[in-house]
Biopython code that builds the backbone (N, CA, C, O; Angstrom):
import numpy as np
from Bio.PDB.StructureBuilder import StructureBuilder

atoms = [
    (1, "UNK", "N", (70.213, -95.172, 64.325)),
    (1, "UNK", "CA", (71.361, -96.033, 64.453)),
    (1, "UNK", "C", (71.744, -96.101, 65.932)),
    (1, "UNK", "O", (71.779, -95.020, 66.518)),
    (2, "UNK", "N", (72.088, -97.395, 66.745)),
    (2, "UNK", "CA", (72.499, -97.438, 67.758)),
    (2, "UNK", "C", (73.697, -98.463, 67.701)),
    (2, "UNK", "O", (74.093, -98.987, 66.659)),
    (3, "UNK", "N", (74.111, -98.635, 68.696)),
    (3, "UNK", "CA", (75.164, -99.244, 69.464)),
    (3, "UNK", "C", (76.617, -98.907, 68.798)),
    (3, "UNK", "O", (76.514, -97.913, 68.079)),
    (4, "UNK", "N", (77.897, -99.423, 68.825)),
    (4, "UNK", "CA", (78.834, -99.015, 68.352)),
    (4, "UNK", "C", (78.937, -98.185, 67.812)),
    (4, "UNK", "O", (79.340, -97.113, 68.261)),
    (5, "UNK", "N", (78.495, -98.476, 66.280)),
    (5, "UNK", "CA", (78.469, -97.575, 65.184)),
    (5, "UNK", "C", (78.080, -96.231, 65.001)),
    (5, "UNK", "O", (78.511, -95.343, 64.265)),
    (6, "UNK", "N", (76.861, -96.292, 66.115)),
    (6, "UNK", "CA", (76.163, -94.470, 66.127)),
    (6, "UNK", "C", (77.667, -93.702, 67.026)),
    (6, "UNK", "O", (77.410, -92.549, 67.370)),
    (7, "UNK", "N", (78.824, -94.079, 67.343)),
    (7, "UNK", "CA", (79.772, -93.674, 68.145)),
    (7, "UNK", "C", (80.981, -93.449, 67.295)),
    (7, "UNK", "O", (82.135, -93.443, 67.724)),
    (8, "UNK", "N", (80.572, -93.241, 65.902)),
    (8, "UNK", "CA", (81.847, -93.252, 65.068)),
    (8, "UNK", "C", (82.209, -91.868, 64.753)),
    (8, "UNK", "O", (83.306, -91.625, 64.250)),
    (9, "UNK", "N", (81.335, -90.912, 65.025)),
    (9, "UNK", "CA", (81.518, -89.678, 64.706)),
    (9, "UNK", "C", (81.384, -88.834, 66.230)),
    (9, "UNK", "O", (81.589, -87.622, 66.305)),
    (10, "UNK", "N", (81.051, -89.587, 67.282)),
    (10, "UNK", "CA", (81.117, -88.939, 68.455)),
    (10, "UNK", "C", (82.409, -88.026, 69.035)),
    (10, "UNK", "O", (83.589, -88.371, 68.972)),
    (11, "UNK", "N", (82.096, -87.270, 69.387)),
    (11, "UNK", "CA", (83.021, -86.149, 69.659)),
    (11, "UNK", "C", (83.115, -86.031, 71.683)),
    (11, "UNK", "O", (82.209, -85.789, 72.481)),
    (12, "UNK", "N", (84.366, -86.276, 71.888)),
    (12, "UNK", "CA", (84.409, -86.111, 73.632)),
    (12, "UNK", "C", (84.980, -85.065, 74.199)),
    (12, "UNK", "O", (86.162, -84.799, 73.984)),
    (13, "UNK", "N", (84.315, -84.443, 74.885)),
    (13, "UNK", "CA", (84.472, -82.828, 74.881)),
    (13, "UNK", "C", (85.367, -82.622, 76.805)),
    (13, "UNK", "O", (85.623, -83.367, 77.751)),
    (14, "UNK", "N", (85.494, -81.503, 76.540)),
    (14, "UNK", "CA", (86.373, -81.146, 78.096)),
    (14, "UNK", "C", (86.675, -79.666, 78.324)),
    (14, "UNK", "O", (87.277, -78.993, 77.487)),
    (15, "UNK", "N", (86.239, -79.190, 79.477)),
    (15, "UNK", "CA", (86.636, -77.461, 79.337)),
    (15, "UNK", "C", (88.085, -77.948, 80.627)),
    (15, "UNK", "O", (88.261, -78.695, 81.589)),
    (16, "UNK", "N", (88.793, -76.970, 79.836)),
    (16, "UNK", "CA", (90.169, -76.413, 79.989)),
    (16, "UNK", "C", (90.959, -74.892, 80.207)),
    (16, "UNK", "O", (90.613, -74.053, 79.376)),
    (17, "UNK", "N", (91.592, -74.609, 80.838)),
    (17, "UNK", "CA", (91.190, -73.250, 81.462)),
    (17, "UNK", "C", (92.776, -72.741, 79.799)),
    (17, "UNK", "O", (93.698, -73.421, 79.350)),
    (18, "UNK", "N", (92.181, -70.973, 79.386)),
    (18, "UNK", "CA", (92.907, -71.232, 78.204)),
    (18, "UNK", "C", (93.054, -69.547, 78.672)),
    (18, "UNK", "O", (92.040, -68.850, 78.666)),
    (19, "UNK", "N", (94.458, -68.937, 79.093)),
    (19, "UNK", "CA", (94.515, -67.729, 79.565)),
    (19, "UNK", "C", (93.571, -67.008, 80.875)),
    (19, "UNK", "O", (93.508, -65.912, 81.433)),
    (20, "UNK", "N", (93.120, -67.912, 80.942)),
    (20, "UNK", "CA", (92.109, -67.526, 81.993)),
    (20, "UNK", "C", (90.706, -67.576, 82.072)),
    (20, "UNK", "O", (90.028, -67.099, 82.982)),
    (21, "UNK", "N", (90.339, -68.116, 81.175)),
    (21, "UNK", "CA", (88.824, -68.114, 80.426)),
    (21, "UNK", "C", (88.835, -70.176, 79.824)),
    (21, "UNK", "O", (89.601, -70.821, 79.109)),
    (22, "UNK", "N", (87.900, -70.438, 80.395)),
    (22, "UNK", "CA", (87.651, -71.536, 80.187)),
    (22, "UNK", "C", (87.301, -71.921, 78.475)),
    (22, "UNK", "O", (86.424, -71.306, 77.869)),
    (23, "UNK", "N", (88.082, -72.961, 77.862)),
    (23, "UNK", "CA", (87.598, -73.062, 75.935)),
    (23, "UNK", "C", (87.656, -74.512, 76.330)),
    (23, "UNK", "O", (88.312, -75.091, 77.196)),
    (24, "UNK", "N", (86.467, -75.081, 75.129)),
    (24, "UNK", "CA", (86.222, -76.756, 74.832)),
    (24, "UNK", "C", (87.263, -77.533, 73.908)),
    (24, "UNK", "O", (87.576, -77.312, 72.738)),
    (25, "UNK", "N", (87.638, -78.369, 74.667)),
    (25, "UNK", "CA", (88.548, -79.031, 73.687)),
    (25, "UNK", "C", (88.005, -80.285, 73.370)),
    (25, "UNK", "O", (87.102, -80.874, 73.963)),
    (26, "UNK", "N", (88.715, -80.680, 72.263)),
    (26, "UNK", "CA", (87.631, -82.389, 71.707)),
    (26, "UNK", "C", (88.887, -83.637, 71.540)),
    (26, "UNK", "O", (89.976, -83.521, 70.977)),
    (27, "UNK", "N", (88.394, -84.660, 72.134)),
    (27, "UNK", "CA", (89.704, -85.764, 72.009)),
    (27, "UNK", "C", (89.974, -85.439, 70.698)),
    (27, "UNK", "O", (89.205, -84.561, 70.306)),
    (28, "UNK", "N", (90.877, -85.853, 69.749)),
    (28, "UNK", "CA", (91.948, -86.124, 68.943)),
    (28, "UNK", "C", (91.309, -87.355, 68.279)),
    (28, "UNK", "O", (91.059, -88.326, 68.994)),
    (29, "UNK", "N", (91.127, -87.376, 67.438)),
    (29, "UNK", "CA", (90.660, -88.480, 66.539)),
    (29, "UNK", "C", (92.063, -89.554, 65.932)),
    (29, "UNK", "O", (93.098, -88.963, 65.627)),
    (30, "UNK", "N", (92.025, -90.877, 65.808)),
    (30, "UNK", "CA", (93.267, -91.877, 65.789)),
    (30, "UNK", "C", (93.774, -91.191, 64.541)),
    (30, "UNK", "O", (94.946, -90.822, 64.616)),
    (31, "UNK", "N", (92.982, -90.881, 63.124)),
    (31, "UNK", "CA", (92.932, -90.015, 61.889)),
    (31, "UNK", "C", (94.148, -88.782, 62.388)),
    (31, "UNK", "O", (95.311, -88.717, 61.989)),
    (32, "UNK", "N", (93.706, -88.196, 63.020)),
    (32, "UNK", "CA", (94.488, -86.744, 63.298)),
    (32, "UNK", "C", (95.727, -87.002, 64.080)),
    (32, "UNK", "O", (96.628, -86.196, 63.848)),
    (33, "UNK", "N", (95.940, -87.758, 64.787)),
    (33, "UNK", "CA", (97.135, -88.396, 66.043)),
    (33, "UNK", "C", (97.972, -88.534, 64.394)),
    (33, "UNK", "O", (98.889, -87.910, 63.861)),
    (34, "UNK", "N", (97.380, -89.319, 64.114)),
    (34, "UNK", "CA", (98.810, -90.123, 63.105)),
    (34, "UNK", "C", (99.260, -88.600, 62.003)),
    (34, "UNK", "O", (100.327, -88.544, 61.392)),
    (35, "UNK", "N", (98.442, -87.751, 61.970)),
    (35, "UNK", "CA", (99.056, -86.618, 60.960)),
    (35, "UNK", "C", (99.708, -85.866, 61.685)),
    (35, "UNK", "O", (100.605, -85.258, 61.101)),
    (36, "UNK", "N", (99.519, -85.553, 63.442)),
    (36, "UNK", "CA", (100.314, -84.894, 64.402)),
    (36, "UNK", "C", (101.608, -85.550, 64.291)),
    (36, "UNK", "O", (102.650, -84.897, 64.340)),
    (37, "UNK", "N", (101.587, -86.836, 64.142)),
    (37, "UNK", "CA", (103.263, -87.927, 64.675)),
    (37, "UNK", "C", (103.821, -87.559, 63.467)),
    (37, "UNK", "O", (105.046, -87.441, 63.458)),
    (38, "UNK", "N", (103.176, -87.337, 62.385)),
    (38, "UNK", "CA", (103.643, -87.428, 60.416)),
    (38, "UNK", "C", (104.545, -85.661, 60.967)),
    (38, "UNK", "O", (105.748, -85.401, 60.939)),
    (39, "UNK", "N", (103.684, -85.008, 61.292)),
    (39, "UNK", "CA", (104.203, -83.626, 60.977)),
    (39, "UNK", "C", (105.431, -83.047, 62.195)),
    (39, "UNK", "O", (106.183, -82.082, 62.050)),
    (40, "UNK", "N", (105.307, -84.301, 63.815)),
    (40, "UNK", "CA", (106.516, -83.831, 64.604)),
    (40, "UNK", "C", (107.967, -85.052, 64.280)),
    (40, "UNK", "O", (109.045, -85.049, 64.875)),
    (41, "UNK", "N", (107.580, -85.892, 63.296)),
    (41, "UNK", "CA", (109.254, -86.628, 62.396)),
    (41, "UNK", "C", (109.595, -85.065, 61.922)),
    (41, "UNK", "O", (110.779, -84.866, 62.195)),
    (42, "UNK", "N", (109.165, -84.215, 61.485)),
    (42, "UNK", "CA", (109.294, -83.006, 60.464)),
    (42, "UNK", "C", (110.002, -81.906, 61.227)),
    (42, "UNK", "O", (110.988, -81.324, 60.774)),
    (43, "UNK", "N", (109.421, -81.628, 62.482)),
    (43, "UNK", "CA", (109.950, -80.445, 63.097)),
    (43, "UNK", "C", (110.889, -80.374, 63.556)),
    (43, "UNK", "O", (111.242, -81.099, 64.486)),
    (44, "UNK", "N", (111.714, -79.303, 62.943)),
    (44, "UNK", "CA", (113.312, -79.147, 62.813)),
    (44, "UNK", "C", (113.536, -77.966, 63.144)),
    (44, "UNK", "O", (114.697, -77.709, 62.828)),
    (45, "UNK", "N", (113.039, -77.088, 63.622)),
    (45, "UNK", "CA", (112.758, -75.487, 63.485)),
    (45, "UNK", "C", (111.935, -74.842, 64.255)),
    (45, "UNK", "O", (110.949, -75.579, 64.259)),
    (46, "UNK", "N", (111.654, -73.779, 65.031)),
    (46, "UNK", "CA", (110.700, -72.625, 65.749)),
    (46, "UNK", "C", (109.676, -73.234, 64.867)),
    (46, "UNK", "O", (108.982, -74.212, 65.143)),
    (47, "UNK", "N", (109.663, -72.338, 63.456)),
    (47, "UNK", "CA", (108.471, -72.593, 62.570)),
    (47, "UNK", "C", (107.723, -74.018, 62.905)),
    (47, "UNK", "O", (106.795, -74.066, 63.713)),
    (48, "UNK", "N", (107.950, -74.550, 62.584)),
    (48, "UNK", "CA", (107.830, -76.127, 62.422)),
    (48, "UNK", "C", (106.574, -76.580, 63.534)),
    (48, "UNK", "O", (105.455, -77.059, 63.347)),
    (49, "UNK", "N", (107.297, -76.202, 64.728)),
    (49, "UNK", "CA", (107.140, -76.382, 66.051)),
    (49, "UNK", "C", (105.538, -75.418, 65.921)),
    (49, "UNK", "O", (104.427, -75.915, 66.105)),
    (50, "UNK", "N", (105.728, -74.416, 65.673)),
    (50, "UNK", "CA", (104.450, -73.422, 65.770)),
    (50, "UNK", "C", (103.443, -74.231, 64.730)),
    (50, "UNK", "O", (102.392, -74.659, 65.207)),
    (51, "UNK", "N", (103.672, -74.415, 63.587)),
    (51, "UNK", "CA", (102.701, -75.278, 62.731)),
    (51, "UNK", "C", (102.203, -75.921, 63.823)),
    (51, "UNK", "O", (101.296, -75.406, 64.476)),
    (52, "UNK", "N", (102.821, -77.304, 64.199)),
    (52, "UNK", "CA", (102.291, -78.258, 65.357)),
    (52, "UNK", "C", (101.333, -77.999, 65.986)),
    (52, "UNK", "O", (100.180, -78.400, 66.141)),
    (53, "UNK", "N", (102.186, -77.029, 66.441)),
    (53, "UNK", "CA", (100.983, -76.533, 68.095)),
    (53, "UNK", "C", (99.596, -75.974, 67.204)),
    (53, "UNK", "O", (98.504, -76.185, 67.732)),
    (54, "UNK", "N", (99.622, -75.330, 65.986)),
    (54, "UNK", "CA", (98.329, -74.923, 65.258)),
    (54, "UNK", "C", (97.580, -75.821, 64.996)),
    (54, "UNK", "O", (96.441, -76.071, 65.388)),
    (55, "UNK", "N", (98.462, -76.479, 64.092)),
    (55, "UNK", "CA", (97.624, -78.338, 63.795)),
    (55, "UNK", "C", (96.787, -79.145, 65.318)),
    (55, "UNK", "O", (95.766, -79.834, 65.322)),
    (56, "UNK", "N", (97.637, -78.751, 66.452)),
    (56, "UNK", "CA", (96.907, -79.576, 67.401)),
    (56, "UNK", "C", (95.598, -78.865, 67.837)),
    (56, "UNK", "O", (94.447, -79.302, 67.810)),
    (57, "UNK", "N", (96.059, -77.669, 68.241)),
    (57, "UNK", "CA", (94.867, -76.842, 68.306)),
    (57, "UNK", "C", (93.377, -76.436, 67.542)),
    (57, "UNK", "O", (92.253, -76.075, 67.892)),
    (58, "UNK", "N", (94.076, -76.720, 66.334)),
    (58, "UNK", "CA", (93.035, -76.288, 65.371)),
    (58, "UNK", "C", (92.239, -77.463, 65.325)),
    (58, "UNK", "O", (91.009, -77.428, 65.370)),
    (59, "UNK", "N", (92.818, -78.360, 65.247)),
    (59, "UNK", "CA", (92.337, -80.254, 65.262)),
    (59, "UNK", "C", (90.817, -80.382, 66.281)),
    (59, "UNK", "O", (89.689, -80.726, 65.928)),
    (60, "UNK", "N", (91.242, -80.025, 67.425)),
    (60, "UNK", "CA", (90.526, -80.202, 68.348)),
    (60, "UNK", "C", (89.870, -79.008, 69.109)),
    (60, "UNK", "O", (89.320, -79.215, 70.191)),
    (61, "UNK", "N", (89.924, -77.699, 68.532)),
    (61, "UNK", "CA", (89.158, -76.642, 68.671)),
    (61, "UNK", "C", (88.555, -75.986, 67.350)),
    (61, "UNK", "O", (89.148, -75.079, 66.767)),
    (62, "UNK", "N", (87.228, -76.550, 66.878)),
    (62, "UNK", "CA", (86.915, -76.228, 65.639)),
    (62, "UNK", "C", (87.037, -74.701, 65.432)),
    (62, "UNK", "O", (87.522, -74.434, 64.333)),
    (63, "UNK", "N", (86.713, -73.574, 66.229)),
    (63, "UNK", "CA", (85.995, -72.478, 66.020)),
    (63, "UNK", "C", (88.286, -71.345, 65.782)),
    (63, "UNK", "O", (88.661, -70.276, 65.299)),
    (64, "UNK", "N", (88.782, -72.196, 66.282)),
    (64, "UNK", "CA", (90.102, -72.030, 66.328)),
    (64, "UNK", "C", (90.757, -71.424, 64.629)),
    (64, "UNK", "O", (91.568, -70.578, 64.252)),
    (65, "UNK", "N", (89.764, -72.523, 63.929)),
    (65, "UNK", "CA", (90.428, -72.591, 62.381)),
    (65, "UNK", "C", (90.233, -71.300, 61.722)),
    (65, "UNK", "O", (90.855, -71.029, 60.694)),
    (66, "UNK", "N", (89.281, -70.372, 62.337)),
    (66, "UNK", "CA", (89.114, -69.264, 62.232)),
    (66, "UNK", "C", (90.151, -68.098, 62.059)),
    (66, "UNK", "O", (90.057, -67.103, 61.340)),
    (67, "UNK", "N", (91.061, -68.439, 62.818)),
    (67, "UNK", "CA", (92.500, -67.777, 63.550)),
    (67, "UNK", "C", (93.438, -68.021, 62.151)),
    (67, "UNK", "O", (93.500, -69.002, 61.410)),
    (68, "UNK", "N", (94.077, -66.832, 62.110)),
    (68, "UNK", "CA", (95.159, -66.337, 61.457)),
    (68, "UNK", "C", (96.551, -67.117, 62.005)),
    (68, "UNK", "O", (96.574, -67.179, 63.234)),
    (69, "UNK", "N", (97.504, -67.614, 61.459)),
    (69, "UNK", "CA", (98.858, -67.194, 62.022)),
    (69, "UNK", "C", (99.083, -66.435, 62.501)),
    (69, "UNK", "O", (99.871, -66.809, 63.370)),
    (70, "UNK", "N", (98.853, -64.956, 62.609)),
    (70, "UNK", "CA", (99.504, -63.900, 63.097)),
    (70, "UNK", "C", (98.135, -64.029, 64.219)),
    (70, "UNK", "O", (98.247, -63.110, 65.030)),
    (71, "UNK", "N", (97.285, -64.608, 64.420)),
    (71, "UNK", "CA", (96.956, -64.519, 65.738)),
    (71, "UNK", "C", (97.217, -65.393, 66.553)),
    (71, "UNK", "O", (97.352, -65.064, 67.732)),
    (72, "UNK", "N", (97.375, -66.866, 66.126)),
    (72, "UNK", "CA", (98.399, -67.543, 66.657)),
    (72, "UNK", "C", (99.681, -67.062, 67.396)),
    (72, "UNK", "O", (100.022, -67.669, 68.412)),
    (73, "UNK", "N", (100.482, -65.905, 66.901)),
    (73, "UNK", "CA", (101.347, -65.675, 67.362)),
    (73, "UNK", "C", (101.306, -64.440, 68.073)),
    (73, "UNK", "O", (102.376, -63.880, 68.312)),
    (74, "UNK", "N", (99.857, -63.753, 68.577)),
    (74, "UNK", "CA", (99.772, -63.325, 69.252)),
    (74, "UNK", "C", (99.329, -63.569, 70.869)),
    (74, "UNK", "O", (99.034, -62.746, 71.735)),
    (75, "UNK", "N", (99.395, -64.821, 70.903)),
    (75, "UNK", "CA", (98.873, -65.166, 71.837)),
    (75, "UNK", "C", (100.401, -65.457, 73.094)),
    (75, "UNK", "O", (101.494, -65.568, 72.538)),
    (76, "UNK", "N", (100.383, -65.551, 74.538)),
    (76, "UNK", "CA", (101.595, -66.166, 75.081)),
    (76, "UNK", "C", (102.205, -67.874, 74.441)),
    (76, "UNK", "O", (101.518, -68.896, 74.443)),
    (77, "UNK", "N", (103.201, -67.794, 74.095)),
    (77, "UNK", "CA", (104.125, -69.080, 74.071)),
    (77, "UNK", "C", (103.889, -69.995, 75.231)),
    (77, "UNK", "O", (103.969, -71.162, 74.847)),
    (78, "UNK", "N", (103.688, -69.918, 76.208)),
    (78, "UNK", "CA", (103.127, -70.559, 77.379)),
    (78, "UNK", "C", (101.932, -70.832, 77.383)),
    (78, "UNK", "O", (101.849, -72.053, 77.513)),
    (79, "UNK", "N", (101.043, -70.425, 77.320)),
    (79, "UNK", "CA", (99.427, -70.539, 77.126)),
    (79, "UNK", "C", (99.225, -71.435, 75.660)),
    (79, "UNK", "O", (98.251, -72.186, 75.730)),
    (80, "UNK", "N", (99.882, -71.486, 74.498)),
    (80, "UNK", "CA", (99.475, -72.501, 73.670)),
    (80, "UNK", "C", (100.372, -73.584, 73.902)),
    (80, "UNK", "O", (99.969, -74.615, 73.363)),
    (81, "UNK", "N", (101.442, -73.709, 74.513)),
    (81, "UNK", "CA", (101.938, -74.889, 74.874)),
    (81, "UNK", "C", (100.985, -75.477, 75.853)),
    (81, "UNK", "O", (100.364, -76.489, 75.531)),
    (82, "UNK", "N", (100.865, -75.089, 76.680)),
    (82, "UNK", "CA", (100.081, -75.639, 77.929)),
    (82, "UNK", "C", (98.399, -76.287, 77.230)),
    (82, "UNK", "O", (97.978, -77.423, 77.448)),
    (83, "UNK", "N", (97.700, -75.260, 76.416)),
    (83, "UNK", "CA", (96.615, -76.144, 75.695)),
    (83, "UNK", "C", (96.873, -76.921, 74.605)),
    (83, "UNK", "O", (96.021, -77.633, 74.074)),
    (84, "UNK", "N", (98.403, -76.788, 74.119)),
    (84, "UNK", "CA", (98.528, -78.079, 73.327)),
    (84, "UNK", "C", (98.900, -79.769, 73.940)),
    (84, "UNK", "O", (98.929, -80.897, 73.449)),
    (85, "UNK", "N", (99.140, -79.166, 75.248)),
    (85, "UNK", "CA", (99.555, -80.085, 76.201)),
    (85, "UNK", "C", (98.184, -81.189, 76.828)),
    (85, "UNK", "O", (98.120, -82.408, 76.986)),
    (86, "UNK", "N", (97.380, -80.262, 77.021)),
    (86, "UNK", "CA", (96.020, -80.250, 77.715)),
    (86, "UNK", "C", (95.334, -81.486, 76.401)),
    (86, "UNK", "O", (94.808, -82.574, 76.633)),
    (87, "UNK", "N", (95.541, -80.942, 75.280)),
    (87, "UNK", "CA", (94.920, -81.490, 74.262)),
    (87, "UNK", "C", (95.058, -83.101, 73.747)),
    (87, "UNK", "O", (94.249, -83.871, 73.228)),
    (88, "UNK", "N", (96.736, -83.255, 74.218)),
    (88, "UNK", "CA", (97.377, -84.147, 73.372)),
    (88, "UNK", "C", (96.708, -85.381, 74.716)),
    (88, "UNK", "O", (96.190, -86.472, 74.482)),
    (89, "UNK", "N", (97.004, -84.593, 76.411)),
    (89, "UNK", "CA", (96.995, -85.524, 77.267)),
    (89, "UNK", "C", (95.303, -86.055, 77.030)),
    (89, "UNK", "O", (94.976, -87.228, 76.848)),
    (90, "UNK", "N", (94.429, -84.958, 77.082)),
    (90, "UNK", "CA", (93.141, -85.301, 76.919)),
    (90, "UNK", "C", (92.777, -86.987, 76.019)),
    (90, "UNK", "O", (92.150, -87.953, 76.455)),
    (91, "UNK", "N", (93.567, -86.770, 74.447)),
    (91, "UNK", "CA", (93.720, -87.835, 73.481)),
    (91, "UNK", "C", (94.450, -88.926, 73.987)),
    (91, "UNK", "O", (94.154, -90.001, 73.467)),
    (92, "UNK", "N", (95.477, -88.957, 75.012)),
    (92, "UNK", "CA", (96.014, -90.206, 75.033)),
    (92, "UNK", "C", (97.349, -90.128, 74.867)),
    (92, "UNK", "O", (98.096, -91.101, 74.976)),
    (93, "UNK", "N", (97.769, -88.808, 74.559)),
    (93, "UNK", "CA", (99.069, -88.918, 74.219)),
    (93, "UNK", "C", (99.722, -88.475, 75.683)),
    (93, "UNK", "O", (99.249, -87.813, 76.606)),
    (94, "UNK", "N", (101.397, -89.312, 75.447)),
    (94, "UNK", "CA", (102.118, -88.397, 75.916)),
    (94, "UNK", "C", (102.678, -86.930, 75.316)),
    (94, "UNK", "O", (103.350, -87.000, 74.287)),
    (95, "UNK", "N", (102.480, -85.841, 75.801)),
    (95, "UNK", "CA", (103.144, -84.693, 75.319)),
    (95, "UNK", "C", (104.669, -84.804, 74.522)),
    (95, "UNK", "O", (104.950, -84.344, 73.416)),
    (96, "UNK", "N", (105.664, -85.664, 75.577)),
    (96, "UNK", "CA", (106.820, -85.470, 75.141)),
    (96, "UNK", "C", (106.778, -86.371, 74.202)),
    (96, "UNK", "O", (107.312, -86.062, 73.137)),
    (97, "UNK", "N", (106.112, -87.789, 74.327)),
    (97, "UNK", "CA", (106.310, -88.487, 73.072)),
    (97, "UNK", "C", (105.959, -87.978, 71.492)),
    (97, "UNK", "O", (106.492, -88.423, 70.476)),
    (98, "UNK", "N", (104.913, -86.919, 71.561)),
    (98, "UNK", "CA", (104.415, -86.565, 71.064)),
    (98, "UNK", "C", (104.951, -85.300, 69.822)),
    (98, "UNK", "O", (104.550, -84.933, 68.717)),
    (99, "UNK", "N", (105.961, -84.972, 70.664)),
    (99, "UNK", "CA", (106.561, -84.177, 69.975)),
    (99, "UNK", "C", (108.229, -84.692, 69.483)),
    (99, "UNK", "O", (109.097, -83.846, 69.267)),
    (100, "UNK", "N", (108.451, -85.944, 69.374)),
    (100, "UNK", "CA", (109.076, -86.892, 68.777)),
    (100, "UNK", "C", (108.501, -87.884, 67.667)),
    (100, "UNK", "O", (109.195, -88.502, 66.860)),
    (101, "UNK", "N", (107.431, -87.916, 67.745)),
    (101, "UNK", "CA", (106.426, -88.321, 66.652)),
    (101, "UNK", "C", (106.800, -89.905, 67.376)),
    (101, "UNK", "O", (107.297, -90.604, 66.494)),
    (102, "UNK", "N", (106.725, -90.506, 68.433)),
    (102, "UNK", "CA", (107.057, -91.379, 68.393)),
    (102, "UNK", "C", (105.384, -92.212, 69.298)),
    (102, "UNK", "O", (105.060, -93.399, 69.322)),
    (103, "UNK", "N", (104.789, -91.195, 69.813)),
    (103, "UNK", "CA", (103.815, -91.657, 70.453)),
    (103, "UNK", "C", (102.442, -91.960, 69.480)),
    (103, "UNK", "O", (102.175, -91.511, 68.365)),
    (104, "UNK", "N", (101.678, -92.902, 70.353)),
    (104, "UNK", "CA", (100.312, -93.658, 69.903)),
    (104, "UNK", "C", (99.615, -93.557, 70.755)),
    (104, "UNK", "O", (98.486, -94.043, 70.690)),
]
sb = StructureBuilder()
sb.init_structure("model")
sb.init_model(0)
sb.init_chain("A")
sb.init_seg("    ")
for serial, (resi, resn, name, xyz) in enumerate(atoms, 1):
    if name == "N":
        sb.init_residue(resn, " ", resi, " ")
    sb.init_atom(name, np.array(xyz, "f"), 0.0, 1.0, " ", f" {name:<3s}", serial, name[0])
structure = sb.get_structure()
């Protein structure tokens, strides 16, 4: 299969520095954007907010899905903001819009 179509499952990759150690992140698929915007109308709460940042992460770092919540929350609050940041800008988003569910 060529032209367009062989590009429907293509994946666009990017290293990003993640605590200090470089990890691959993958654009954001239009599919996954719209369940990120569905789930930040929702966030009302710490919790909420931490889902997010999992959902974004996990979205676009396959090997991620691996990870516990409780390792999620072992990690710095700064360091997964910053690669959820990294992630969203990578896709197209604005960050802040992003966490208003208002961005495309």
């Amino acid at each position: 299969m060529s032209g367009f179509k062989a590009l429907v499952s293509k994946r666009m990759l990017k290293n990003v520095s993640f605590m200090g150690e470089e990890v691959e992140i993958g654009k954001l698929s239009v599919r996954t954007v719209m369940e990120i915007q569905a789930q930040a109308r929702k966030v009302d709460d710490e919790d909420n907010g931490m889902a997010m940042l999992r959902m974004v992460i996990k979205a676009s770092i396959p090997e991620s899905a691996e990870l516990s919540d409780e390792d999620f929350e072992s990690f710095p609050m700064d360091e997964l903001g910053s690669l959820s940041n990294e992630i969203l800008k990578f896709s197209g988003i604005n960050p802040e819009e992003a966490s208003t569910g208002e961005a495309v």
